[in-house]
C-alpha positions in Angstrom: 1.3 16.2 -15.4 2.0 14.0 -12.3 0.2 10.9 -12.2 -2.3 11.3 -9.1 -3.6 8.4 -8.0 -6.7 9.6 -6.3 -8.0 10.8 -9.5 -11.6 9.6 -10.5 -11.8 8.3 -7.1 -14.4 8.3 -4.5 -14.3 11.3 -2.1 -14.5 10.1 1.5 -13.6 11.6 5.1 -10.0 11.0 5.5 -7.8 9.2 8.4 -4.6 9.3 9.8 -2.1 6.8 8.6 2.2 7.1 10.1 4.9 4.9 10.1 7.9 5.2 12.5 9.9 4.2 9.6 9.8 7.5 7.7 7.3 10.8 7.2 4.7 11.7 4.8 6.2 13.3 1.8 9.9 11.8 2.8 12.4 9.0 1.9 11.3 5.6 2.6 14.4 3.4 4.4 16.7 1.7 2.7 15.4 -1.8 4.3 12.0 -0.6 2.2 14.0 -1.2 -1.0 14.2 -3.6 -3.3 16.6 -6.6 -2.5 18.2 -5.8 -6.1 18.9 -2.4 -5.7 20.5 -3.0 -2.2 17.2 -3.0 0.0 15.1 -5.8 1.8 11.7 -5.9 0.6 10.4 -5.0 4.2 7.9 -3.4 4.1 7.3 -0.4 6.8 5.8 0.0 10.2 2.3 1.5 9.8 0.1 2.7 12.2 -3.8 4.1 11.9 -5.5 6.1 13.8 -9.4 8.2 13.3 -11.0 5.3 11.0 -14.5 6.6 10.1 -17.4 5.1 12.8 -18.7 1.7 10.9 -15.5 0.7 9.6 -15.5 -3.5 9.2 -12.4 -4.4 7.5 -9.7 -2.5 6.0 -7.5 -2.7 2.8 -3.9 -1.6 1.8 -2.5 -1.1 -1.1 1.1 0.5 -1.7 1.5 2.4 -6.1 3.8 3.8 -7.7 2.3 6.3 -10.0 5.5 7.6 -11.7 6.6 3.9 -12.8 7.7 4.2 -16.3 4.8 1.7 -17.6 1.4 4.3 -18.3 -0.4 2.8 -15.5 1.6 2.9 -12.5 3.4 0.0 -10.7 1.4 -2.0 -7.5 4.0 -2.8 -4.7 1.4 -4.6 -2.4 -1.9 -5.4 -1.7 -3.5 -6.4 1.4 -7.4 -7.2 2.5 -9.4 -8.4 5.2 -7.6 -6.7 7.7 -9.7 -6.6 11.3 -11.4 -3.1 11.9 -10.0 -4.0 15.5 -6.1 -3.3 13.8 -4.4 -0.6 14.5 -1.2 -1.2 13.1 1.3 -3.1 10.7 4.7 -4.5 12.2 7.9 -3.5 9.6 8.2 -6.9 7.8 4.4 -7.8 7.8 4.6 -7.9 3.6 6.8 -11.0 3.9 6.2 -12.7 7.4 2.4 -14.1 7.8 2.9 -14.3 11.2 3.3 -10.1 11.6 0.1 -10.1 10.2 -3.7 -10.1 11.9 -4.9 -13.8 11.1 -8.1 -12.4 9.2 -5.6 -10.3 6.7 -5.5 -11.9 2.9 -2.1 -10.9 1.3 -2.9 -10.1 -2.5 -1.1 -10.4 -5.8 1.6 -7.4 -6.5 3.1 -6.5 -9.9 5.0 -9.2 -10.0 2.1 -11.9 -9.7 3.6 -12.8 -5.9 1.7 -11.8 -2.7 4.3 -10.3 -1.0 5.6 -7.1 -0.6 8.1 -5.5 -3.3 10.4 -3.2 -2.3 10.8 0.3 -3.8 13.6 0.4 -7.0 12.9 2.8 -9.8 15.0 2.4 -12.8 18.4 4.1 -12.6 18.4 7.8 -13.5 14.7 7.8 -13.6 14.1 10.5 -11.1 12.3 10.2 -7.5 9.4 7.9 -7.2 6.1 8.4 -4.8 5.0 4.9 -2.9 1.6 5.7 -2.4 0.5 3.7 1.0 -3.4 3.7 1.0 -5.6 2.2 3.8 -9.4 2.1 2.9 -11.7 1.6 5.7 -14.4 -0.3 4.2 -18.4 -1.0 5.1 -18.1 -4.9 4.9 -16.0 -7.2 7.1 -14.6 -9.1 3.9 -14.2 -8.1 0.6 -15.4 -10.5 -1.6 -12.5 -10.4 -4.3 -11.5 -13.4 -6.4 -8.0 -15.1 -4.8 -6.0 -14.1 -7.5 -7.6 -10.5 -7.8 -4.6 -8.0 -9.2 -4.6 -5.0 -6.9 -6.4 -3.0 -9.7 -9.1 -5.4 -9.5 -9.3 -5.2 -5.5 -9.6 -1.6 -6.0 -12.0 -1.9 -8.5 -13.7 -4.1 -6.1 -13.7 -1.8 -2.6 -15.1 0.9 -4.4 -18.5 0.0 -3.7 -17.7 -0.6 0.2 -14.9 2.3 0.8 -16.1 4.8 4.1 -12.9 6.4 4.5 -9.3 6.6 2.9 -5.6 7.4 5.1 -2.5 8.1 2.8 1.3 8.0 3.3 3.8 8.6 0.6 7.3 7.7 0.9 9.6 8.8 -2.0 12.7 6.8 -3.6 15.5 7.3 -5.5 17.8 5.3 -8.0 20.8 7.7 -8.9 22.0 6.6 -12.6 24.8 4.0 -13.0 
């Protein structure tokens, strides 16, 4: 059984959520890959659209469910960011100034706030990179400054008004 990672989650109206970089369902660009596996860590353009009325504050996280650790892997976490956005430039997981100035960038996986680029272990099949926007009822989410994306998630739950996905798939072909 596929790891689905809305399961047990809040059902609320959904959003639309692109990137120019790649489609729903498709390969993410190589420049979306990890910087060991031949990519650049940049993260993707992203663009939002149909937020649900009363929308404050929004929050993005990017998972890998079908990580080979039994609880997924978190790529990048991001909160704080202005109902008034409407958009993420490419690059915005590593350069603070592609960011909105209200937008808090949150620990990953890997314990940095930045964003990791996709590289599934050699052979391992293809990955889903679960991109998830939350529009949220309060203007701030009131996290601790070292919160792990599961505990930002933990967090929103309480505040979440509407949800927009995007999945990007990646490969690793064995050595």
């Amino acid at each position: 059984m596929a790891n689905d990672p809305l399961w047990r989650l809040p059902e609320v109206p959904s959003f639309s959520l692109t990137s120019t970089d790649f489609t729903d369902g498709g390969e993410l660009p190589t420049s979306a890959r990890g910087s060991d596996v031949g990519g650049e860590d940049r993260s993707p353009a992203l663009a939002w659209t149909g937020a649900p009325e009363g929308t404050q504050s929004y929050v993005l996280t990017v998972y890998d469910p079908d990580a080979p650790t039994g609880s997924g892997f978190w790529h990048w976490s991001l909160t704080d960011i202005p109902a008034s956005a409407t958009e993420l430039a490419a690059g915005a997981g590593t350069d603070d100034a592609l960011l909105p100035a209200e937008a808090l960038r949150r620990r990953n996986e890997f314990g940095t706030d930045t964003f990791l680029g996709a590289a599934p272990p050699a052979g391992h099949g293809s990955h889903r990179y679960v991109f998830t926007l939350s529009a949220l009822d309060v203007p701030v989410l009131e996290a601790p400054a070292d919160a792990t994306p599961a505990v930002v998630g933990f967090v929103l739950r309480e505040h979440v008004i509407g949800r927009a996905q995007l999945t990007g798939t990646q490969e690793t072909p064995a050595g």
